[in-house]
Structures are given as structure tokens and as C-alpha cells.
PyMOL Python script that loads the backbone (N, CA, C, O; Angstrom):
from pymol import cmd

cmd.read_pdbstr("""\
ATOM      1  N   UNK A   1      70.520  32.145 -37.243  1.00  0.00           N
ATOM      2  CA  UNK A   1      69.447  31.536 -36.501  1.00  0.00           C
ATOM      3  C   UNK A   1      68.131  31.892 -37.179  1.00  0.00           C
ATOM      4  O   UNK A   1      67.735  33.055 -37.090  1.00  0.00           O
ATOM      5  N   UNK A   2      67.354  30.902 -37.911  1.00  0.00           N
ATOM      6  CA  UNK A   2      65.913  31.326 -37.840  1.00  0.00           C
ATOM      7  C   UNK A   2      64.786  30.898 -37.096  1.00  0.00           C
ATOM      8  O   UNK A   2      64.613  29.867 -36.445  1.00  0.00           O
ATOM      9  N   UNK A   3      64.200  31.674 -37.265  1.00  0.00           N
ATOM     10  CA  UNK A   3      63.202  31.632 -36.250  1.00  0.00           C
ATOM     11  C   UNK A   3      61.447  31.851 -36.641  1.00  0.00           C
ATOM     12  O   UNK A   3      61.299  32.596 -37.611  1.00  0.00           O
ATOM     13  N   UNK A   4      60.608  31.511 -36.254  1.00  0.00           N
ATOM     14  CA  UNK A   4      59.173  31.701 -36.758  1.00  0.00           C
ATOM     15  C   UNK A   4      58.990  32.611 -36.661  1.00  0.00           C
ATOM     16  O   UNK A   4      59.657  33.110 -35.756  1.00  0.00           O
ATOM     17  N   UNK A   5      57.983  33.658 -37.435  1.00  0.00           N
ATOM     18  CA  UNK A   5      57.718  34.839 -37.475  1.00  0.00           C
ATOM     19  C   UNK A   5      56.055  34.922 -36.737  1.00  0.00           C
ATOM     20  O   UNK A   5      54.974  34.385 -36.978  1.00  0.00           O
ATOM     21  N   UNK A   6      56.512  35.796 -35.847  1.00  0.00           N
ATOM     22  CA  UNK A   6      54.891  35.727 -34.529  1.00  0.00           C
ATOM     23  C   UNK A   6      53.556  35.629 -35.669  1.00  0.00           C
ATOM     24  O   UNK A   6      53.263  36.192 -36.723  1.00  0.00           O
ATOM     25  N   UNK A   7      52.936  34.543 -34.766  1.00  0.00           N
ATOM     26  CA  UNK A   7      51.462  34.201 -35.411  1.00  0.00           C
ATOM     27  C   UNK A   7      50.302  35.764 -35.688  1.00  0.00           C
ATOM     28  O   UNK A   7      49.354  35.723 -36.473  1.00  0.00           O
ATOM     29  N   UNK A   8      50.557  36.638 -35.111  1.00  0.00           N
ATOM     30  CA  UNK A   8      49.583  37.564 -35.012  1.00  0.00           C
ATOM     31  C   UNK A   8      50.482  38.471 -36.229  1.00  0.00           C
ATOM     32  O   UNK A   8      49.717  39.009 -37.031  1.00  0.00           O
ATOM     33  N   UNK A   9      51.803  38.701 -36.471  1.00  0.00           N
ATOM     34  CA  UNK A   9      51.814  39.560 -37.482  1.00  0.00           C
ATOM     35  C   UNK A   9      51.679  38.915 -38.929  1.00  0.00           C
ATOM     36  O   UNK A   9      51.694  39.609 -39.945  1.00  0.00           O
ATOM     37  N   UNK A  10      51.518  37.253 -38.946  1.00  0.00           N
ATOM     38  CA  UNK A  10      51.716  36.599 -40.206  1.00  0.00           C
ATOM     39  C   UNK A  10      50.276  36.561 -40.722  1.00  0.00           C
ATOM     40  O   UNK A  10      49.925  36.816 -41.874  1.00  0.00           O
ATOM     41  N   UNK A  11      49.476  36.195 -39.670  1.00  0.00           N
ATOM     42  CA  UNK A  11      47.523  36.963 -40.049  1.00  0.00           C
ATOM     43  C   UNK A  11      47.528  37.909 -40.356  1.00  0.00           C
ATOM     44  O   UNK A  11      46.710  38.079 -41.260  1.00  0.00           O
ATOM     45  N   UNK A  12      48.339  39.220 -39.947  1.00  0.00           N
ATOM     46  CA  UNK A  12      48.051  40.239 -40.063  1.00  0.00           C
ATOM     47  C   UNK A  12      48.672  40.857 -41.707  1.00  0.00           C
ATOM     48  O   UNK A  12      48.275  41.801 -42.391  1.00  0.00           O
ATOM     49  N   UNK A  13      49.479  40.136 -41.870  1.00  0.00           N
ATOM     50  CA  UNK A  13      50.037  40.329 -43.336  1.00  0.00           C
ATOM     51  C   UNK A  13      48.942  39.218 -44.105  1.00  0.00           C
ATOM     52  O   UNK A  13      48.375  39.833 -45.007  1.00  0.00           O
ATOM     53  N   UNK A  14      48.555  38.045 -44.047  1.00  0.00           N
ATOM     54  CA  UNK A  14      47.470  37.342 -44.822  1.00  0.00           C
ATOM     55  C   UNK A  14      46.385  38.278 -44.958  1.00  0.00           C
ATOM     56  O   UNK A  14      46.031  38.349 -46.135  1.00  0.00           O
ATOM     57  N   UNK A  15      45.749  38.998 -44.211  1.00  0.00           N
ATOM     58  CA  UNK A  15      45.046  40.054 -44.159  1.00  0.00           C
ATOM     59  C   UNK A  15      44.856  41.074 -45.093  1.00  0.00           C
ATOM     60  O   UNK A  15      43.840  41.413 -45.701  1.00  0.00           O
ATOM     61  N   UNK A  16      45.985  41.505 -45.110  1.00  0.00           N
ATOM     62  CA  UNK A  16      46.219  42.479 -45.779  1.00  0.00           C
ATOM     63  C   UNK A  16      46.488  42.482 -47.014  1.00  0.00           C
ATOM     64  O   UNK A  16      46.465  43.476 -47.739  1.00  0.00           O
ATOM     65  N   UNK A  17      46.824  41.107 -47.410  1.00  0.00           N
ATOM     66  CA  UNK A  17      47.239  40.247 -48.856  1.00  0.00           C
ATOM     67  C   UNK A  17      45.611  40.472 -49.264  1.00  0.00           C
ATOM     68  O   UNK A  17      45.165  41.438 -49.883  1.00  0.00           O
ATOM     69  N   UNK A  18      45.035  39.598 -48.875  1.00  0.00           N
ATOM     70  CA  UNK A  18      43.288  39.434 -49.014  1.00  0.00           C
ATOM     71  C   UNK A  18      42.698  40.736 -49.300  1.00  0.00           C
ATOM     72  O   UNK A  18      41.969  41.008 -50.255  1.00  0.00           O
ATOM     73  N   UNK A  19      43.204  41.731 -48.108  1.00  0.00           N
ATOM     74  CA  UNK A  19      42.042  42.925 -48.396  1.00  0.00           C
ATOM     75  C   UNK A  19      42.721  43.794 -49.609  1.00  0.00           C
ATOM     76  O   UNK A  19      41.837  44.452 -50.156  1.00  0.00           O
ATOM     77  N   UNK A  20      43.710  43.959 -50.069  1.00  0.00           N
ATOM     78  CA  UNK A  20      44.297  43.931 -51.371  1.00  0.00           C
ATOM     79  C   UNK A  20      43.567  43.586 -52.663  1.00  0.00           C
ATOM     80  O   UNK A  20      42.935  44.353 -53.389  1.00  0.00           O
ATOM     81  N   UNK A  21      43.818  42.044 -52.832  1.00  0.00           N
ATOM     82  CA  UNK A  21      43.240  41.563 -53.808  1.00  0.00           C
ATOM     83  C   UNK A  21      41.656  42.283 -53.968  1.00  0.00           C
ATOM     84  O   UNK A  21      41.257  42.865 -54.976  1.00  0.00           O
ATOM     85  N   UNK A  22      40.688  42.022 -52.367  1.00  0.00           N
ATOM     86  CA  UNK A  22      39.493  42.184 -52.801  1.00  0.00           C
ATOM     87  C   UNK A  22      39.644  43.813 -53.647  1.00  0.00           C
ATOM     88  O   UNK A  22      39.168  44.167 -54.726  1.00  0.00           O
ATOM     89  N   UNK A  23      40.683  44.730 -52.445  1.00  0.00           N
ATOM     90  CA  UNK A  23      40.370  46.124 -53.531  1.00  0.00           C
ATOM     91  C   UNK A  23      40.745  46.128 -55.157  1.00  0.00           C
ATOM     92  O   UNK A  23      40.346  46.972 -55.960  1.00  0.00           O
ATOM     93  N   UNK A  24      41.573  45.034 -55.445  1.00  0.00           N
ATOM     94  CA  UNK A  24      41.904  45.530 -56.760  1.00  0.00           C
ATOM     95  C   UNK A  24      40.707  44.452 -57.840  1.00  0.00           C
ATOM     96  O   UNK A  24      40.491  44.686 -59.029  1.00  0.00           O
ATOM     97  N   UNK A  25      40.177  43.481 -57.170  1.00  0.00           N
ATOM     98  CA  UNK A  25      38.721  43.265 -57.718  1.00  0.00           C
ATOM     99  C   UNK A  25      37.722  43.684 -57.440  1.00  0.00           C
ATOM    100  O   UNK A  25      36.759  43.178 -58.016  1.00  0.00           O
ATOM    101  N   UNK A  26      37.458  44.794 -56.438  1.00  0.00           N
ATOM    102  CA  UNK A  26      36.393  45.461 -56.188  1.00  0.00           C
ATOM    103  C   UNK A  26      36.716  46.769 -55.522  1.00  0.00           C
ATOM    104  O   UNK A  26      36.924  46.885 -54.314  1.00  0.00           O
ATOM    105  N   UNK A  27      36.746  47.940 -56.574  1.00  0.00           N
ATOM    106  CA  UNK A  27      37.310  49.682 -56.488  1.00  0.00           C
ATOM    107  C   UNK A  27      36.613  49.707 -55.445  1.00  0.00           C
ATOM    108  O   UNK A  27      37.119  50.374 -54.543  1.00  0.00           O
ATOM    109  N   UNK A  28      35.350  49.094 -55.150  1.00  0.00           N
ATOM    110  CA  UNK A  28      34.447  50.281 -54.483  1.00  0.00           C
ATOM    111  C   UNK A  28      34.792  49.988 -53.372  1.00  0.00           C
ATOM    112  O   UNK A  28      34.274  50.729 -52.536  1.00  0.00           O
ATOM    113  N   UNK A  29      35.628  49.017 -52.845  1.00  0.00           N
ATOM    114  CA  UNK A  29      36.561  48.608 -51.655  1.00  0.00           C
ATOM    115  C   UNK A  29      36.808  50.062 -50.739  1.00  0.00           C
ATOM    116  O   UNK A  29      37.323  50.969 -51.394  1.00  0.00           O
ATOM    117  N   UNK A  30      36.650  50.216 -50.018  1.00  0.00           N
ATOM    118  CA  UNK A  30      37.154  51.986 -49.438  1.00  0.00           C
ATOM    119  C   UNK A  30      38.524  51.736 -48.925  1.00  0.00           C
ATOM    120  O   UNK A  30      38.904  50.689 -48.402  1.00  0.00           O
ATOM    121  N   UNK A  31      39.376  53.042 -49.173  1.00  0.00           N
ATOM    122  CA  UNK A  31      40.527  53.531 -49.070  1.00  0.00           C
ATOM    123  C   UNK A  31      40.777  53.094 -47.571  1.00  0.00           C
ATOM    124  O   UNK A  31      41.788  52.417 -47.387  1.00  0.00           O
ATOM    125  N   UNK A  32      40.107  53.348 -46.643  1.00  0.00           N
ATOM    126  CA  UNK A  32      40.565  53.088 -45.221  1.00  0.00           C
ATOM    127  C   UNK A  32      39.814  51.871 -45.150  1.00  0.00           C
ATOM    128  O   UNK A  32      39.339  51.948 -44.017  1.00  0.00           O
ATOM    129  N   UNK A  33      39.376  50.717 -45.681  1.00  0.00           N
ATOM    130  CA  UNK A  33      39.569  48.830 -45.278  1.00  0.00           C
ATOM    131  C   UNK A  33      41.041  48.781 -45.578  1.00  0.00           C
ATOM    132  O   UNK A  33      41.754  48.073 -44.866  1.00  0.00           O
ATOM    133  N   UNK A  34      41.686  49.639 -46.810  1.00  0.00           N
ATOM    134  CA  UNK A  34      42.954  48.967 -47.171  1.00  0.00           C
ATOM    135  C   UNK A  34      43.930  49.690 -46.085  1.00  0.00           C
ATOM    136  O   UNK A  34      44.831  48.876 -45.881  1.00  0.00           O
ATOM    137  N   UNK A  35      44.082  50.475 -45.554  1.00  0.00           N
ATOM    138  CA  UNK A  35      44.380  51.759 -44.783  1.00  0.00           C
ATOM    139  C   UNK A  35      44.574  51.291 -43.781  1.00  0.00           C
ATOM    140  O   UNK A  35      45.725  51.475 -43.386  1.00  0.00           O
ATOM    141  N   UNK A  36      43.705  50.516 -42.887  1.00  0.00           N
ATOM    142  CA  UNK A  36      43.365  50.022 -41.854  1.00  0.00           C
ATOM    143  C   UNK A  36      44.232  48.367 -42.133  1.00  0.00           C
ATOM    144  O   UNK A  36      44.963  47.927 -41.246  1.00  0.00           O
ATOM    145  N   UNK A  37      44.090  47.848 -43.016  1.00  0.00           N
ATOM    146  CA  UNK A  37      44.685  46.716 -43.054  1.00  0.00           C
ATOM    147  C   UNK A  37      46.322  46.725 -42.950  1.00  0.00           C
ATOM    148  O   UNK A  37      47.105  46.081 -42.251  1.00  0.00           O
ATOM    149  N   UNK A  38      46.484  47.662 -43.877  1.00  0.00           N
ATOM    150  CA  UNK A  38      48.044  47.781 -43.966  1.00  0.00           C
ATOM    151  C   UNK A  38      48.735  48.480 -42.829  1.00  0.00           C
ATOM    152  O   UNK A  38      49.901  48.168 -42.591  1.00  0.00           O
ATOM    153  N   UNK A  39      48.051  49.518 -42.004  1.00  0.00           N
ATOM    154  CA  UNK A  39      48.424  49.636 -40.476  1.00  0.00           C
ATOM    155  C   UNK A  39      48.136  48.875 -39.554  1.00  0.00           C
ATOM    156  O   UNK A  39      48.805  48.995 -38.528  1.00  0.00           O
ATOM    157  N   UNK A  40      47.018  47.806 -39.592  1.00  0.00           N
ATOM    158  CA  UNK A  40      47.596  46.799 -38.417  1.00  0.00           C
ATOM    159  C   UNK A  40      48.563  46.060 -38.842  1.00  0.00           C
ATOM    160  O   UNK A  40      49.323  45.751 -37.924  1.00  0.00           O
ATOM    161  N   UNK A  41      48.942  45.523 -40.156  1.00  0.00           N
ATOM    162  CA  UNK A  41      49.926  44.526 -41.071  1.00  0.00           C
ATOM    163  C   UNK A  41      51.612  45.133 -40.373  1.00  0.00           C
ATOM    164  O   UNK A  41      52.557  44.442 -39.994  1.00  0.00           O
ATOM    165  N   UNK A  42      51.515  46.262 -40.398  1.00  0.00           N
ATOM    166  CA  UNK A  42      52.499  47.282 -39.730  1.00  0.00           C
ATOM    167  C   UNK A  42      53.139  46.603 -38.743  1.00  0.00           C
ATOM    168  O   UNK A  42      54.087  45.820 -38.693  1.00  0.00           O
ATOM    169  N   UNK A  43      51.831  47.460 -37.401  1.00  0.00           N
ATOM    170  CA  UNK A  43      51.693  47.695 -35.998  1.00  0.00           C
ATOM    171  C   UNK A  43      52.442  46.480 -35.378  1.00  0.00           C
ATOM    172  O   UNK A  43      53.186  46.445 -34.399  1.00  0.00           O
ATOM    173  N   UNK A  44      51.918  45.200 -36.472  1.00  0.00           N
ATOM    174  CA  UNK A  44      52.096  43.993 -35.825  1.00  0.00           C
ATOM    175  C   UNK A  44      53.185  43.209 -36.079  1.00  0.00           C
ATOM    176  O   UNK A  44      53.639  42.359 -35.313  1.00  0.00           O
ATOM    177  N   UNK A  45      53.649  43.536 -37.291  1.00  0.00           N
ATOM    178  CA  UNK A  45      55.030  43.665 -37.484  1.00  0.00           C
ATOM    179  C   UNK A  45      56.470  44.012 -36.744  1.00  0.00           C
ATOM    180  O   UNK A  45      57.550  43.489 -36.470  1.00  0.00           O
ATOM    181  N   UNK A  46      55.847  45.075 -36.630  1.00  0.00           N
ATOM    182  CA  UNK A  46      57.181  45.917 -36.277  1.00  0.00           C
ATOM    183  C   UNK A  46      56.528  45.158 -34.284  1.00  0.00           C
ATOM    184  O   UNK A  46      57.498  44.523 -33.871  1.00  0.00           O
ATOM    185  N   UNK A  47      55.739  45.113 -33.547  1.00  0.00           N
ATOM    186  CA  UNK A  47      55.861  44.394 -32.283  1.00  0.00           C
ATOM    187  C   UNK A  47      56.488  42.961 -32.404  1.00  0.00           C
ATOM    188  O   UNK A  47      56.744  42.048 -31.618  1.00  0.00           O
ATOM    189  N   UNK A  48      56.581  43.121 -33.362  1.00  0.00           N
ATOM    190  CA  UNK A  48      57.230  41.421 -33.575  1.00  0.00           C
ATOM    191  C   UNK A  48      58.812  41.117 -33.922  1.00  0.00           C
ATOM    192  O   UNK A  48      59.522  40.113 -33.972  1.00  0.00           O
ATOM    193  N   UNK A  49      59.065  43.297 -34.250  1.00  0.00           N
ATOM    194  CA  UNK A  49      60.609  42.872 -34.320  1.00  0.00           C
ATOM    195  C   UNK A  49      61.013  43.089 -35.293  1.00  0.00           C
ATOM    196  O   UNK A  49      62.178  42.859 -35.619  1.00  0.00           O
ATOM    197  N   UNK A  50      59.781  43.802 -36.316  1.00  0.00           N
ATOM    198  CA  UNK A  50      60.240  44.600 -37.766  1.00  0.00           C
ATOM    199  C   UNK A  50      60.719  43.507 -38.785  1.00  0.00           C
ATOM    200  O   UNK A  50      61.190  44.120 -39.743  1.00  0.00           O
ATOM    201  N   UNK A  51      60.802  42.183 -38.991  1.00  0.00           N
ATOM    202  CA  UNK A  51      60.993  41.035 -39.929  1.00  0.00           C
ATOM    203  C   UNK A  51      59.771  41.129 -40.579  1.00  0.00           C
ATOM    204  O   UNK A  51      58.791  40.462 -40.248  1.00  0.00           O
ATOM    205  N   UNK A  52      59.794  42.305 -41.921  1.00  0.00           N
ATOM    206  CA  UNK A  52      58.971  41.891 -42.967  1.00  0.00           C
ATOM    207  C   UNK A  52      58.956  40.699 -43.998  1.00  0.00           C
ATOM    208  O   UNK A  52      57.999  40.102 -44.491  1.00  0.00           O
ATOM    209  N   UNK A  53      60.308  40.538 -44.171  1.00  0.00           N
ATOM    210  CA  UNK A  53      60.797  39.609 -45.259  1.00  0.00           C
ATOM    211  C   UNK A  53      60.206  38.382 -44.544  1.00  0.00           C
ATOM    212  O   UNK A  53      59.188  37.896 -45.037  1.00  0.00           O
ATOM    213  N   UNK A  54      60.648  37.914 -43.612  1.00  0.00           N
ATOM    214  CA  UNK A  54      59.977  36.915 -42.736  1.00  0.00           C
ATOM    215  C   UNK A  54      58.658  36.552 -42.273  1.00  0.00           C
ATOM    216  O   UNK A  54      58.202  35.436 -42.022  1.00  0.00           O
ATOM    217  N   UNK A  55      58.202  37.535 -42.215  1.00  0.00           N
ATOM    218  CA  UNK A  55      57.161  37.686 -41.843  1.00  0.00           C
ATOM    219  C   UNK A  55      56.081  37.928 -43.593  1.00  0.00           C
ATOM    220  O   UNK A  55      54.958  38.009 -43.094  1.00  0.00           O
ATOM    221  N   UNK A  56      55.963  37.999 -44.393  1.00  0.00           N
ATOM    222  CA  UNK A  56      55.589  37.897 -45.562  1.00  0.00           C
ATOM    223  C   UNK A  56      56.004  36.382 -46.467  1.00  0.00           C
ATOM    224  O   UNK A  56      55.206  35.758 -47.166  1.00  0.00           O
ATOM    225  N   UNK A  57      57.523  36.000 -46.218  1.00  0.00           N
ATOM    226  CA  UNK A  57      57.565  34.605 -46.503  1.00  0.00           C
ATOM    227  C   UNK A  57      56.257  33.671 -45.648  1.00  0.00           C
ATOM    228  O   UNK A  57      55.324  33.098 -46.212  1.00  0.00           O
ATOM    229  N   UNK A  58      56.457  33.712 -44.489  1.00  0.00           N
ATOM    230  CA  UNK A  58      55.538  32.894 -43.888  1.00  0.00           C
ATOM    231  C   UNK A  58      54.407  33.009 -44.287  1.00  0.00           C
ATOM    232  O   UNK A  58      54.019  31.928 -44.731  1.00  0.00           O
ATOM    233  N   UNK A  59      53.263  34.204 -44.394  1.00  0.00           N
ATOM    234  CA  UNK A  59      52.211  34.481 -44.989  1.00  0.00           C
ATOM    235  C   UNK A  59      51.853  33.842 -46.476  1.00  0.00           C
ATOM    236  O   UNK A  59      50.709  33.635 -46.879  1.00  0.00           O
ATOM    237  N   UNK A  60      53.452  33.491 -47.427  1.00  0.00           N
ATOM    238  CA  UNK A  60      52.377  33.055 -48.496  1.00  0.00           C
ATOM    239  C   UNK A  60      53.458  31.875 -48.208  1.00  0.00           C
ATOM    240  O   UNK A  60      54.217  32.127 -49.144  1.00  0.00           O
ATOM    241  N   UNK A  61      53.883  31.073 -47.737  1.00  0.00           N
ATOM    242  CA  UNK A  61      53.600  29.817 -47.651  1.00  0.00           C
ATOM    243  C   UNK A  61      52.724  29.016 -48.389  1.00  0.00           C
ATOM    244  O   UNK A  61      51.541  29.348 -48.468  1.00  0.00           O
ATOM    245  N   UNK A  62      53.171  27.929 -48.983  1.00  0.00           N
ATOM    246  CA  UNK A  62      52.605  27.156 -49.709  1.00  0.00           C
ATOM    247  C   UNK A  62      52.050  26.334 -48.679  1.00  0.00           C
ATOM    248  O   UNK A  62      52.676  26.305 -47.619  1.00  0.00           O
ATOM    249  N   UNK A  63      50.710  25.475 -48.801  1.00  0.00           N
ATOM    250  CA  UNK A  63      50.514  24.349 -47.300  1.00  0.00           C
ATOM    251  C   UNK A  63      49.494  25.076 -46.515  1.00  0.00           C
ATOM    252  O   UNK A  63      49.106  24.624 -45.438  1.00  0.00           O
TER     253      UNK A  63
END
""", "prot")
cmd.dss("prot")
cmd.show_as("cartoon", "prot")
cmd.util.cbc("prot")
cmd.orient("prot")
């Protein structure tokens, strides 16, 4: 059975994709924007049922 992966953890992984990139084009990015991104990317995850794979397919979606 598949199923959609909840709207709030698939932002929350786009998020975290984004605040990524900006740190690795801009160092001066601070340790806790990325810190902070990748623990809500988490939080919201795992309330959703722990489907990273799923939940990261959906995020880079082509469209």
C-alpha cells in the first residue's frame, strides 16, 4: 500500500534540503539554522510515522 507522505514533514525535509545548500554556499550559515532545520526535518518525520525514504522521495519530486 502506498500512501502520501504528511504535508508538514515533506516541507519540513524541503527545508532542510534548502537550509543545506544555503550552508554549503554560505559557511557563515550558523551551525544551529542547520541544527534546527534538521531537528524539525526529524520531529516531523518521525510524527508522521518515521518514512524517511518517503518522505524525502516526495520532497524532491520533480513538478
Amino acid at each position: 500500500m502506498s500512501t502520501t507522505p504528511d504535508p508538514a514533514a515533506v516541507e519540513a525535509a524541503r527545508t532542510l534540503t534548502s537550509t543545506l545548500a544555503a550552508a554549503i554556499a554560505d559557511p557563515t550559515v550558523p551551525v544551529e539554522t542547520v541544527e534546527a532545520a534538521a531537528w524539525d526535518a526529524h520531529n516531523k518525520i518521525e510524527a508522521a510515522g518515521g518514512d524517511y525514504i518517503g518522505v524525502y522521495l516526495e520532497a524532491n519530486r520533480p513538478g
